[in-house]
VMD Tcl script that draws the C-alpha trace (Angstrom):
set ca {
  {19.11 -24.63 -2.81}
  {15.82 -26.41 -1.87}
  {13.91 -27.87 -4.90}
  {11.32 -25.54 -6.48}
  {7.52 -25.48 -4.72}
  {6.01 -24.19 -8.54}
  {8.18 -24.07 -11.98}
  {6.60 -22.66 -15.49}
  {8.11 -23.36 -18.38}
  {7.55 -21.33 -21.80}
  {4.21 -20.41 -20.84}
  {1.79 -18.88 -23.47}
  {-1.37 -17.63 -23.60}
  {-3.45 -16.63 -26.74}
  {-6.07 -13.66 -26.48}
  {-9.30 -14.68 -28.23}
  {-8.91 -12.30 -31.06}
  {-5.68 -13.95 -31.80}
  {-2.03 -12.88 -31.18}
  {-0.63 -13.97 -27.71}
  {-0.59 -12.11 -24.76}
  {1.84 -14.19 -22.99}
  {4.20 -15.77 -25.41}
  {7.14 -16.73 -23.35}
  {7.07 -16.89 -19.45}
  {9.60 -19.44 -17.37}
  {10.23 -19.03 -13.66}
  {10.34 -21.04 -10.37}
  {9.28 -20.02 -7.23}
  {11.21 -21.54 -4.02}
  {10.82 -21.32 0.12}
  {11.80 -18.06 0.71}
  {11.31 -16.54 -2.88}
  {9.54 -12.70 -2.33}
  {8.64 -12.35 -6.08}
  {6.98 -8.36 -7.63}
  {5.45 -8.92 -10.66}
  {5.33 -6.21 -12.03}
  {4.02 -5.24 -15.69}
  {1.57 -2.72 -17.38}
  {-2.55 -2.74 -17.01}
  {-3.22 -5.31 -19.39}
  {0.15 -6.90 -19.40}
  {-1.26 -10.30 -18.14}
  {0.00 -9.86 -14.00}
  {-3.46 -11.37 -12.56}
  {-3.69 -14.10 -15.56}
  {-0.10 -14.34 -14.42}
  {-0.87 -15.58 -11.31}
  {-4.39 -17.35 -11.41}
  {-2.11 -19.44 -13.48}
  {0.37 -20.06 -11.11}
  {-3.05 -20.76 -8.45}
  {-4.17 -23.27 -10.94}
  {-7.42 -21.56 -11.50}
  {-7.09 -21.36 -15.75}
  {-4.95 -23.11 -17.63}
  {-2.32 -21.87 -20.42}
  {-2.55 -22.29 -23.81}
  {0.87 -23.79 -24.19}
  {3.83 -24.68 -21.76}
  {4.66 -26.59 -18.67}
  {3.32 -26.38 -14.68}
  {4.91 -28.55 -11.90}
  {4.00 -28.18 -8.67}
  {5.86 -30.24 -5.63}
  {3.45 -32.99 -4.29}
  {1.37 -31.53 -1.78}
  {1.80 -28.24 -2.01}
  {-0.46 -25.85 0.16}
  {-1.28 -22.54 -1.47}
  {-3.22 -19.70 -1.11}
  {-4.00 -17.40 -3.71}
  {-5.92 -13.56 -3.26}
  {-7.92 -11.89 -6.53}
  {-7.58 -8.42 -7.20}
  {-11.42 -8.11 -7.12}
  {-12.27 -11.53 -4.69}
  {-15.67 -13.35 -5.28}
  {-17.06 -14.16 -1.89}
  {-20.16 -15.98 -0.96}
  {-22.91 -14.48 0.85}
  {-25.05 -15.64 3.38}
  {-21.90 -16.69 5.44}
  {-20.16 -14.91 8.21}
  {-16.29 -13.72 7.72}
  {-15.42 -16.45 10.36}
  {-17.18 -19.27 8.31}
  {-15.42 -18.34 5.11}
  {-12.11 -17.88 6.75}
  {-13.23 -21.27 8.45}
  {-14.24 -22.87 5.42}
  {-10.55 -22.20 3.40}
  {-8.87 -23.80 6.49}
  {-11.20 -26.76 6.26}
  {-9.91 -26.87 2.00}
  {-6.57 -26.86 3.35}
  {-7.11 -29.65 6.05}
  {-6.37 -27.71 8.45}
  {-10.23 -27.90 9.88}
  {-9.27 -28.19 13.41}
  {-7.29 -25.03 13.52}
  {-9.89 -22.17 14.10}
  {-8.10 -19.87 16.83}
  {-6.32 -19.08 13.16}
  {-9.27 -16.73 12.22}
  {-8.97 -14.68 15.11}
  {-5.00 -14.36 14.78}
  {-5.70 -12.84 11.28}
  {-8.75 -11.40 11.76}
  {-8.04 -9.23 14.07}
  {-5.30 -6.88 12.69}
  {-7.38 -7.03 9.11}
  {-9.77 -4.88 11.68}
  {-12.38 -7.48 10.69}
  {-15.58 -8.68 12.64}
  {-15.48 -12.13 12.87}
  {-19.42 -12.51 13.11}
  {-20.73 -10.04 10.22}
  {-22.12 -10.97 6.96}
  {-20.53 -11.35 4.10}
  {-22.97 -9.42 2.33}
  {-22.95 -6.41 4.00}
  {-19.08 -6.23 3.91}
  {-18.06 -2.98 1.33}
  {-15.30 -4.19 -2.01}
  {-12.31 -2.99 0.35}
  {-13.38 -5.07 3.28}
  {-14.44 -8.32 1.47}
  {-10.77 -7.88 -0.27}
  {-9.55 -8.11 3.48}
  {-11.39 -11.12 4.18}
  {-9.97 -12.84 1.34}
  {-6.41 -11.86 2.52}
  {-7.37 -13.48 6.13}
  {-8.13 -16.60 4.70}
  {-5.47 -16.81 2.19}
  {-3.16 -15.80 5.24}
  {-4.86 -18.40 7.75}
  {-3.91 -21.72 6.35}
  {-0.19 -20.26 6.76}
  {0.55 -21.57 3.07}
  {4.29 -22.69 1.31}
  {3.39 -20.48 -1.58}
  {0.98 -17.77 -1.46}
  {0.11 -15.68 -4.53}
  {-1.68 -12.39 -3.72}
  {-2.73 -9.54 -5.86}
  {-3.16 -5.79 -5.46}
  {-3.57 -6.78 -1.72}
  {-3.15 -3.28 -0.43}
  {-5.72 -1.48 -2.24}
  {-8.34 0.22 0.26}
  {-6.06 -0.96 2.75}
  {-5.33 1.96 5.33}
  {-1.44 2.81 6.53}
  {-1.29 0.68 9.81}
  {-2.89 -2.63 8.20}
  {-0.33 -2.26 5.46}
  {2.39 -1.81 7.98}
  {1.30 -5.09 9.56}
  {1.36 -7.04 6.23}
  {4.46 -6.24 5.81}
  {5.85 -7.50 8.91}
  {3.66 -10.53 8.17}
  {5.38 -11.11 4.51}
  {8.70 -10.40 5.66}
  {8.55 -13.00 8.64}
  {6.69 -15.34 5.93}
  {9.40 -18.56 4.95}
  {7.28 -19.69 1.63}
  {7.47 -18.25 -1.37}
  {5.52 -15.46 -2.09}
  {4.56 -13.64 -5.34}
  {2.24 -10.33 -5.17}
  {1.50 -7.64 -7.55}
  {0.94 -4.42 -6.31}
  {1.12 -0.46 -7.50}
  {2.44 0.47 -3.88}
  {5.78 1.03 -4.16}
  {7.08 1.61 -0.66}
  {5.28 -1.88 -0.25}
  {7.22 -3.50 -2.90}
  {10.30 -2.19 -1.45}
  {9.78 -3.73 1.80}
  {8.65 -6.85 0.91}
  {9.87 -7.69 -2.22}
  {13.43 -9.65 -2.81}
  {13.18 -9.85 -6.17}
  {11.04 -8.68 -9.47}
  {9.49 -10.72 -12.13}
  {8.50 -8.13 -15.30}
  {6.47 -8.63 -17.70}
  {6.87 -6.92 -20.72}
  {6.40 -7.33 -24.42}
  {4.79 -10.81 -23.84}
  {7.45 -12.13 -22.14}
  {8.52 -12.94 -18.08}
  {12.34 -11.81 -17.11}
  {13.09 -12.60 -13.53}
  {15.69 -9.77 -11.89}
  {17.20 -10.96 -8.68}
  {16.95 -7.04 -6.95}
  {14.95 -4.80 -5.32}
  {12.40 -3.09 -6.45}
  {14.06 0.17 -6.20}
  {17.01 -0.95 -8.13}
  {14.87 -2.73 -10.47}
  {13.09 1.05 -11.43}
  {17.14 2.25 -11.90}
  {17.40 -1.16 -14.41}
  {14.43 -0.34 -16.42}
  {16.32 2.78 -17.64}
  {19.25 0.41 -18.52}
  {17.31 -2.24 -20.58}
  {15.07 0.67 -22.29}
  {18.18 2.12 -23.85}
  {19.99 -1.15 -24.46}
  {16.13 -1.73 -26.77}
  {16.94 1.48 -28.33}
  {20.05 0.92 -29.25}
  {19.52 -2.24 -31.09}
  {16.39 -0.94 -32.85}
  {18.72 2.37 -34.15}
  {20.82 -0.68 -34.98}
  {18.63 -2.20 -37.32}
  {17.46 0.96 -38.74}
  {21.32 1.46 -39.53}
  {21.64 -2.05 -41.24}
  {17.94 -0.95 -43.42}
  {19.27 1.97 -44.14}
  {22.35 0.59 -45.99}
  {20.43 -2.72 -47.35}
  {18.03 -0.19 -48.68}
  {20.36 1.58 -50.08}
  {22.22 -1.41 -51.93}
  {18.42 -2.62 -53.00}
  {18.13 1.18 -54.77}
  {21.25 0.81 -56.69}
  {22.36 -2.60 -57.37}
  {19.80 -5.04 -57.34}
  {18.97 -4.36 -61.29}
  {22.33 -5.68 -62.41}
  {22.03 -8.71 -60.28}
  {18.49 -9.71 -59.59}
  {18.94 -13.24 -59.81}
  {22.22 -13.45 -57.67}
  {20.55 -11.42 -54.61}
  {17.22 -12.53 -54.54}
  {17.47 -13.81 -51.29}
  {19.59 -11.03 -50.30}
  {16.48 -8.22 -51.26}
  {14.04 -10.69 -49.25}
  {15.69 -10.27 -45.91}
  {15.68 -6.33 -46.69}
  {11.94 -6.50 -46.85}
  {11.81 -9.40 -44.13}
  {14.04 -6.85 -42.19}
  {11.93 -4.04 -42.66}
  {8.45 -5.26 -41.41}
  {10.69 -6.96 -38.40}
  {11.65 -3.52 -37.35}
  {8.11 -1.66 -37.96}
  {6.59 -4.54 -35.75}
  {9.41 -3.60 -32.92}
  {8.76 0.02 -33.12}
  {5.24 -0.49 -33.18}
  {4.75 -3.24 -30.18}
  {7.73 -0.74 -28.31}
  {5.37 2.49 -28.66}
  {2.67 0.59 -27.64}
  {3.88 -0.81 -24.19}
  {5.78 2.23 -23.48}
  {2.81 4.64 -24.14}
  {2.07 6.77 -20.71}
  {-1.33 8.46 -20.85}
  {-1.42 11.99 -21.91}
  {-2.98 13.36 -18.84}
  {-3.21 17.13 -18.34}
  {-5.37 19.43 -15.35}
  {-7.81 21.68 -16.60}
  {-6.58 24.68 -14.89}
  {-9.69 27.31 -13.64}
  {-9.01 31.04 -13.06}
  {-6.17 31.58 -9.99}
  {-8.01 31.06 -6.61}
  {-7.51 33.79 -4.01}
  {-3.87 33.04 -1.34}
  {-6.16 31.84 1.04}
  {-7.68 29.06 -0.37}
  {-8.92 26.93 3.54}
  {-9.05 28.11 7.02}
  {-10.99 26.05 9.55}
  {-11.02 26.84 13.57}
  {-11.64 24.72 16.40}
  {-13.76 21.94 14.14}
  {-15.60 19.61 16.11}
  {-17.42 16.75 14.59}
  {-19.78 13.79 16.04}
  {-21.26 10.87 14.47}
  {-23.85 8.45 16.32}
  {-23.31 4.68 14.98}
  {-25.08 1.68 15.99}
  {-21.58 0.52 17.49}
  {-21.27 3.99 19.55}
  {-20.77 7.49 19.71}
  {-17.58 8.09 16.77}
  {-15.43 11.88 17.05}
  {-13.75 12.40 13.47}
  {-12.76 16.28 14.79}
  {-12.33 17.83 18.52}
  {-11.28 21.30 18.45}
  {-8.74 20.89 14.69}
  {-7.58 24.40 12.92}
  {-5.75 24.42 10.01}
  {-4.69 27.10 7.29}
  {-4.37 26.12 3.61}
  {-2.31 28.31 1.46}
  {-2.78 28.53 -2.60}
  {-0.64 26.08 -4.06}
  {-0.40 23.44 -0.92}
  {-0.12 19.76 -1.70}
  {-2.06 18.36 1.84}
  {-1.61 14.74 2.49}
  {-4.75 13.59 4.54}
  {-3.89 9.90 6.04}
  {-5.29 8.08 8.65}
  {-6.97 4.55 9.33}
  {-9.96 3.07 7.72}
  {-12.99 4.80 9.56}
  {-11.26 7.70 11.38}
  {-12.75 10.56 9.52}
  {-10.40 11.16 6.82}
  {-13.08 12.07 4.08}
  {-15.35 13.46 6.58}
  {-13.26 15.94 7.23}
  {-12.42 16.65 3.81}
  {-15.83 17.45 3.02}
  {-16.05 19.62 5.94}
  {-12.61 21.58 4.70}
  {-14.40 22.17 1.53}
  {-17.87 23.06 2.87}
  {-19.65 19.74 1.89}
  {-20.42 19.04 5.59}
  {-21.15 21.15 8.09}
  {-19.33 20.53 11.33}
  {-20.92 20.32 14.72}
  {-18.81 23.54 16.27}
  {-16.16 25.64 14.53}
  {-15.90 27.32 11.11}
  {-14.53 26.68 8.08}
  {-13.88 29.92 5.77}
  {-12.71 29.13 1.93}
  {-10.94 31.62 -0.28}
  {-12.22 33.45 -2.85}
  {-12.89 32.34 -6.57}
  {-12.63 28.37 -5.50}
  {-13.87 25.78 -8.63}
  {-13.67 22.60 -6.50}
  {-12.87 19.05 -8.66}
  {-13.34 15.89 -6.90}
  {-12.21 12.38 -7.57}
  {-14.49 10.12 -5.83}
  {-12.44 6.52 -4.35}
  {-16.13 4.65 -4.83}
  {-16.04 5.80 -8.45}
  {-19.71 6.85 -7.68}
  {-19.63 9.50 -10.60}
  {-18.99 6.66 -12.94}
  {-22.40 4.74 -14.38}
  {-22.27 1.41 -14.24}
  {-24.42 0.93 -17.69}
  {-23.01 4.10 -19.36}
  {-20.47 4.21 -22.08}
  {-16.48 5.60 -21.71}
  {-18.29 7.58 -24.58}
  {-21.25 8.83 -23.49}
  {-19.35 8.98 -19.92}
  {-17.17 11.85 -21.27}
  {-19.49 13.67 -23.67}
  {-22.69 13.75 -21.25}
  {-24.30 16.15 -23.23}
  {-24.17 14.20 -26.55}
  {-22.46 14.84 -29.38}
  {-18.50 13.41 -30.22}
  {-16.17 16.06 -28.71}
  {-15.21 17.39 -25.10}
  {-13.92 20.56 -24.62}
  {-9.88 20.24 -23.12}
  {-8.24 23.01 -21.72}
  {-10.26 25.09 -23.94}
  {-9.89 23.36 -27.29}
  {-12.40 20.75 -28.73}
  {-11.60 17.47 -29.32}
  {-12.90 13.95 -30.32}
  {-13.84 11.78 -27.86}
  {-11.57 8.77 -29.00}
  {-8.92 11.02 -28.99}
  {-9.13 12.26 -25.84}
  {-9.69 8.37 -24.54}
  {-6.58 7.75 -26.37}
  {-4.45 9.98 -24.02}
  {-5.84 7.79 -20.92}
  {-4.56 4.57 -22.76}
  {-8.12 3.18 -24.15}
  {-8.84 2.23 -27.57}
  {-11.20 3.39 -30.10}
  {-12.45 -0.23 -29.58}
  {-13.52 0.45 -25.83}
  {-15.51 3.54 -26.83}
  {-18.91 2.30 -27.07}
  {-17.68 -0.53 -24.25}
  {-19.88 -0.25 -21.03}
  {-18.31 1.50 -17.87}
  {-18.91 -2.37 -15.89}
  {-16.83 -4.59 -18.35}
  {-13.76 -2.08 -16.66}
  {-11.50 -3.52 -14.62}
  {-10.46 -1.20 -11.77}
  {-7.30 0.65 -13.30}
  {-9.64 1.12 -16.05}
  {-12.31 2.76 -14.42}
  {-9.96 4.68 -12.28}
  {-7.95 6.17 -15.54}
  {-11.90 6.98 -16.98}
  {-12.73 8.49 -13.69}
  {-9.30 10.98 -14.13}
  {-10.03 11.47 -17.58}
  {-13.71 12.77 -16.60}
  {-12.54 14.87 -13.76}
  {-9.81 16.89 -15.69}
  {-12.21 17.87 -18.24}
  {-13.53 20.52 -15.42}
  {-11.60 23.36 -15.22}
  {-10.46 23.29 -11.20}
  {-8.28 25.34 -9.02}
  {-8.60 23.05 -5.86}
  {-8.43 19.33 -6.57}
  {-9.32 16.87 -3.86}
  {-8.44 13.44 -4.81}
  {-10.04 10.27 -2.24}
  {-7.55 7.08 -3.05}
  {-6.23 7.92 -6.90}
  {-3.70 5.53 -7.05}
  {-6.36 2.27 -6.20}
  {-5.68 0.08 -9.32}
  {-3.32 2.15 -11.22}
  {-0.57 0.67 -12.82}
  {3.05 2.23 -11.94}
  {3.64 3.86 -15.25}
  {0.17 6.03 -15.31}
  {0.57 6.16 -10.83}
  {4.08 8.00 -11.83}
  {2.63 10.15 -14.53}
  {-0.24 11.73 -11.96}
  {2.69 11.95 -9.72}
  {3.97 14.58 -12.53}
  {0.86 16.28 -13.47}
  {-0.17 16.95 -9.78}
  {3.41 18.29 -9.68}
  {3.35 20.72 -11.97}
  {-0.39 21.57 -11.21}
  {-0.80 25.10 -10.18}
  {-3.94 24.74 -8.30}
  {-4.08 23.48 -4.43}
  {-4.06 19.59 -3.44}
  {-5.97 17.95 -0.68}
  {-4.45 14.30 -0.97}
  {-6.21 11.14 0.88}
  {-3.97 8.32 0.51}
  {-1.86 5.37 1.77}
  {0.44 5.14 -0.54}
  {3.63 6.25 1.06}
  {5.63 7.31 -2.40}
  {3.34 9.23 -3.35}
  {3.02 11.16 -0.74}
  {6.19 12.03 0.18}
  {6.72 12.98 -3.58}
  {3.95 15.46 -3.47}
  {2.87 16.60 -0.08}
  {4.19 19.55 1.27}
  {2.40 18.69 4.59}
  {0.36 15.78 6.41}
  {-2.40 15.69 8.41}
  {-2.67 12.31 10.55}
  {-6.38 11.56 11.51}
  {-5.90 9.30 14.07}
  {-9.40 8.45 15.95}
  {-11.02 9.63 19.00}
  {-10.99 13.54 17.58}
  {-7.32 13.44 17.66}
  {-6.20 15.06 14.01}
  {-2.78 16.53 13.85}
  {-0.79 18.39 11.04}
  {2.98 17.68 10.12}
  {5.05 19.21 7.43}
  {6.60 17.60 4.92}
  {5.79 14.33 3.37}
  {4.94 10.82 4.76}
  {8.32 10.11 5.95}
  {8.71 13.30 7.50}
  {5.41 12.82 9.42}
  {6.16 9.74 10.40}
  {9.75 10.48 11.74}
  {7.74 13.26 13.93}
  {5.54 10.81 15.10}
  {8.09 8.18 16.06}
  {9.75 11.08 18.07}
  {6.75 12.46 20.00}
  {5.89 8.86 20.52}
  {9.58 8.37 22.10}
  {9.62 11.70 23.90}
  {6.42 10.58 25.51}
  {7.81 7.35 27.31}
  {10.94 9.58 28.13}
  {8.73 11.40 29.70}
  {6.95 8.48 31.69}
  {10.38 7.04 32.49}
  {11.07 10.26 34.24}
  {7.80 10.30 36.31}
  {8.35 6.68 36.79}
  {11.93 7.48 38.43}
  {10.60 10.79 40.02}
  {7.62 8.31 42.01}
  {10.21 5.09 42.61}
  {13.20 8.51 44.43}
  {10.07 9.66 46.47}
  {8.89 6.07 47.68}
  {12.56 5.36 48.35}
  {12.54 4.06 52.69}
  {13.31 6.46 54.95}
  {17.10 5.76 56.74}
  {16.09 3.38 60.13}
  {17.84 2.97 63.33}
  {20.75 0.76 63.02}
  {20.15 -2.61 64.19}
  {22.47 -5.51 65.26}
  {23.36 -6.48 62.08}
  {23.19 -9.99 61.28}
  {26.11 -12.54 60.65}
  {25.09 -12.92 56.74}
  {22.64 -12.90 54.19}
  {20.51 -16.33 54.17}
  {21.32 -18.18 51.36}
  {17.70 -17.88 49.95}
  {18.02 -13.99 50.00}
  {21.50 -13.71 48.84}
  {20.06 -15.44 45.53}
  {17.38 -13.42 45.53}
  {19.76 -10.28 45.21}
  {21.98 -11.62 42.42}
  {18.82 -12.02 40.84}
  {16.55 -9.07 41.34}
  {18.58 -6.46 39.27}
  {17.70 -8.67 35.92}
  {14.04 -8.60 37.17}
  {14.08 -5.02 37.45}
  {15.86 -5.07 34.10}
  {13.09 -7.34 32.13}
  {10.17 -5.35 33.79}
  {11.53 -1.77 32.32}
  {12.14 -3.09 29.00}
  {8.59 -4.34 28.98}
  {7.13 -1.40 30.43}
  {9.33 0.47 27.62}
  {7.58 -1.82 24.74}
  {4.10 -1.46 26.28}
  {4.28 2.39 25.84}
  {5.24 1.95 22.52}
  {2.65 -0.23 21.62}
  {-0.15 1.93 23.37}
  {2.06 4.69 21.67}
  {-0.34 4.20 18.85}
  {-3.17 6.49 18.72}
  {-5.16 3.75 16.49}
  {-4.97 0.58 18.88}
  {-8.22 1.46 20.41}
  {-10.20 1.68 18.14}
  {-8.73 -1.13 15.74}
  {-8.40 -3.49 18.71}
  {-10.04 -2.37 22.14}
  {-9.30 -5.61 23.64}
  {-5.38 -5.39 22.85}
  {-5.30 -2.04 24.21}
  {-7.26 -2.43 27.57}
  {-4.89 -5.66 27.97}
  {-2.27 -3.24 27.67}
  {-2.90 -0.66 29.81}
  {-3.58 -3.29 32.30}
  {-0.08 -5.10 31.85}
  {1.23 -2.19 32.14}
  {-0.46 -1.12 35.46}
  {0.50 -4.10 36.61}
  {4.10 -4.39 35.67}
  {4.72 -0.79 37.39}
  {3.28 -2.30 40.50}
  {6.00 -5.63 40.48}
  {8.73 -3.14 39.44}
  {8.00 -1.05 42.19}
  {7.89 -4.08 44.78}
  {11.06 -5.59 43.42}
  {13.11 -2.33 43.36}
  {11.73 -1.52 47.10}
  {12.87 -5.43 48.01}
  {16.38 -5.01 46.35}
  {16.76 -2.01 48.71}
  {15.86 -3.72 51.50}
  {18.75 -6.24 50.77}
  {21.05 -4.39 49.56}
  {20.56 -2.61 52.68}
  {21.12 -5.76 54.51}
  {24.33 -6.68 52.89}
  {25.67 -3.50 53.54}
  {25.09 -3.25 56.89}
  {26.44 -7.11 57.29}
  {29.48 -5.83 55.77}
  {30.09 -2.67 58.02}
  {29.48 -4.61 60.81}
  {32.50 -7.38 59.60}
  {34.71 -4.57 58.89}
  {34.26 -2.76 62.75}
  {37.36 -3.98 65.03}
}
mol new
graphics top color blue
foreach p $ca { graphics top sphere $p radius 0.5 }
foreach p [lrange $ca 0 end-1] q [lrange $ca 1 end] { graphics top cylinder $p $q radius 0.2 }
display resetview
């Protein structure tokens, strides 16, 4: 096994109120190490790993890093400069890395990212800026590269390429991440963090959720373990220590030593076990019908061109429907949203909703949430200390409590939140209104698993109706009931079932469709097939330039199909325009122009196999 690029030994780090928040953490990270680490908000992931980057130090413990080594690490929320172009700061982390004289790297990553290589940094949104800080960390092709929450506002396809990118990747890589399905794929093994300290588990991540189960009830059975051994100390305290104080001293101080050991356990247990007590505010049932849109056609004018989000979509939404609404960054996903619910008007069509609708909707830009507001004054907007919950008052700490804050953080400004904050506050607001159709833009952003597999329960057992824009693959196929893929150029179409099952529908319409073009393809090549010609004095034999030429065509013909074949799966994808126009017009004409060298080399092998043939009737005549 090859020496370790970065060890930590018996890391700790002290929070500035005292007590520790990472009292024990050892673990190496080789060439070819995919490491999750995985932990609760507030846990100490990203301190986690800007210690492993070398951007703070720890309070106690030991670093080593091999001579030499060339990282790359990724923020959850990445500073970037402005007044700078994404190719100069992609340009100016190669330069860091020495690797100056390798710019052709920014357009290899910049490209899939869906970045423009010449805009500003400062008019890039948060989601795109966190992309450009992925292509740089990605461009100096590191040994160990350290990247967190890199798939947040990150659309399906993008995330699809990052994971091929990790999974070809030969360093050693550690990410955090609440995407599960991206965990799975990428990660080898996890690293959790919990109760202060680092345990490395050499699985899985899906095996890793099975484990959890494990260790919990392993902790529960040695803190019923000590409660058995208090239980009987106690007892022997109650009743014997009189006649023998001086012999069992010591004995009655480990009862009380053993007692405050096992209220600290219970009480640091219940504390990073707590889930947050979310609960839907459930209005009045909505009518059956709750959506039904017809022939929706939608236009937008942008300084880059003429954009269609809808050309001729209907759809039918029943009362308790859980719609999945996925597509690439910039398709049209929440524009049509807004025009399902009758926020936007479309350009031709109609949308009819049902009767008795109370719309809720949870906003991805967290634009309902004031920056220099309060969590308190957030939740009770029209003064006073309580919020009405399903219909019963109650205090605002309390009901902060239930979405994991403390009383602390009451009177805390909505901008010192970090983004799993602010997306827990931004639930907690949004439940308080009674709803019977909740639309929900990008929940899981920032969420940590343990509150991302809560909502997955409340929406659930929600009786109201779902519209769902997401990317995160678990999710969806736990909750939708169908998907509807928006995939550019007015092309939307619906698929039941969850993610997976879209996506296996996909994958076979996209198959069915080369089928189909290797069937016109053979149809074209049988009609251009040479007419029979006279016979002609056959020759004595093949030259030995043509006779190569035939052992050799048939594997020509062979590597041109199976090109062809990958071509129309790569322009298979509706998105490739519009993510990469070049790509695609390269494409389309490689493909053009493979059909026309297939063609001629199928028509030549006829022509000598032809040839031999007839050489070989005329050998056999007497």
């Amino acid at each position: 096994m090859s020496a370790p690029l970065i060890s930590l030994t018996g890391i700790r780090v002290t929070l500035g109120g005292g007590g520790d928040l990472i009292e024990e953490a050892t673990i190496a990270v080789s060439a070819g190490d995919r490491i999750a680490l995985v932990g609760r908000n507030g846990a100490g992931k990203s301190t986690m790993l800007r210690i492993m980057g070398g951007l703070i130090e720890p309070d106690g413990g030991e670093i080593a890093r091999r001579p030499g080594l060339r990282a790359a690490y990724m923020a959850q929320d990445p500073q970037t400069p402005a007044g700078t172009t994404v190719r100069a700061y992609i340009e100016e982390g190669l330069v860091e890395a020495g690797q100056g004289d390798r710019h052709y790297r920014v357009d290899q990553v910049a490209v899939p990212l869906s970045l423009d290589p010449e805009r500003q940094m400062s008019e890039l949104s948060g989601g795109t800026r966190r992309r450009a800080a992925l292509a740089r960390a990605l461009a100096i092709e590191p040994e160990l590269l350290m990247l967190d929450e890199p798939t947040n506002h990150m659309d399906l396809p993008t995330i699809e390429w990052l994971e091929g990118e990790l999974q070809r990747f030969r360093g050693g890589l550690v990410v955090i991440s609440h995407d599960r399905a991206f965990l799975e794929r990428v990660a080898g093994s996890v690293a959790w963090l919990y109760r202060r300290r680092l345990t490395r588990y050499d699985m899985g991540y899906q095996a890793f959720e099975t484990q959890i189960e494990d260790l919990r009830a392993e902790e529960d059975q040695r803190l019923a373990k000590m409660a058995d051994k208090l239980a009987r100390e106690t007892l022997w305290l109650n009743e014997g220590l009189t006649a023998r104080r001086k012999r069992n001293e010591r004995r009655a101080r480990a009862v009380h030593e053993l007692r405050a050991t096992l209220a600290t356990e219970r009480q640091d247990i219940e504390r990073t076990r707590a889930r947050a007590g979310i609960a839907v505010a459930t209005a009045d049932t909505s009518g059956r019908l709750v959506i039904e849109a017809e022939n929706l056609v939608k236009h937008f004018d942008t300084p880059s061109g003429p954009i269609t989000v809808a050309d001729g979509f209907s759809t039918r939404i029943m009362r308790g429907a859980r719609v999945g609404i996925i597509g690439r960054n910039g398709a049209g996903k929440t524009t049509l949203v807004k025009m399902l619910i009758g926020e936007l008007q479309p350009d031709q069509g109609e949308v009819r909703l049902g009767t008795n609708l109370e719309i809720a909707y949870f906003d991805q830009h967290r634009a309902a949430l004031d920056p220099e507001a309060t969590l308190w004054d957030t939740l009770a907007d029209g003064g006073g200390d309580q919020v009405v919950v399903r219909g019963q008052p109650r205090h605002v700490v309390a009901y902060l409590r239930d979405f994991l804050f403390d009383e602390g953080q009451a009177r805390q400004k909505v901008k010192a939140l970090s983004g799993g904050e602010r997306n827990r506050l931004l639930l907690a607001k949004l439940f308080l209104k009674p709803c019977n159709l909740l639309v929900m833009d990008e929940p899981t952003n920032d969420l940590d698993l343990d509150t991302l597999e809560l909502l997955e329960d409340v929406l659930d057992q929600y009786d109201g109706t779902v519209l769902l824009i997401s990317h995160d693959r678990a999710f969806l196929d736990r909750l939708a009931t169908s998907v509807i893929a928006v995939d550019g150029d007015g092309v939307i179409t619906e698929y039941a079932g969850g993610w997976s099952d879209a996506d296996t529908q996909r994958r076979k319409a996209a198959e069915a469709a080369r089928e189909a073009g290797r069937v016109e393809a053979a149809a074209r090549r049988a009609e251009a097939k040479p007419q029979e010609k006279p016979r002609v004095q056959a020759p004595q034999k093949l030259t030995f330039k043509e006779a190569r030429e035939l052992d050799l065509l048939p594997k020509t013909m062979e590597k041109l199909e199976a090109e062809i074949a990958k071509l129309a799966e790569t322009m298979a994808d509706p998105g490739l325009y519009a993510r990469d126009p070049a790509a695609a017009q390269a494409a389309a004409e490689r493909t053009a122009a493979a059909r026309a060298e297939l063609d001629a080399a199928e028509e030549r092998w006829l022509e000598l196999e032809e040839k031999r043939e007839a050489i070989a009737a005329a050998k056999a005549r007497p």
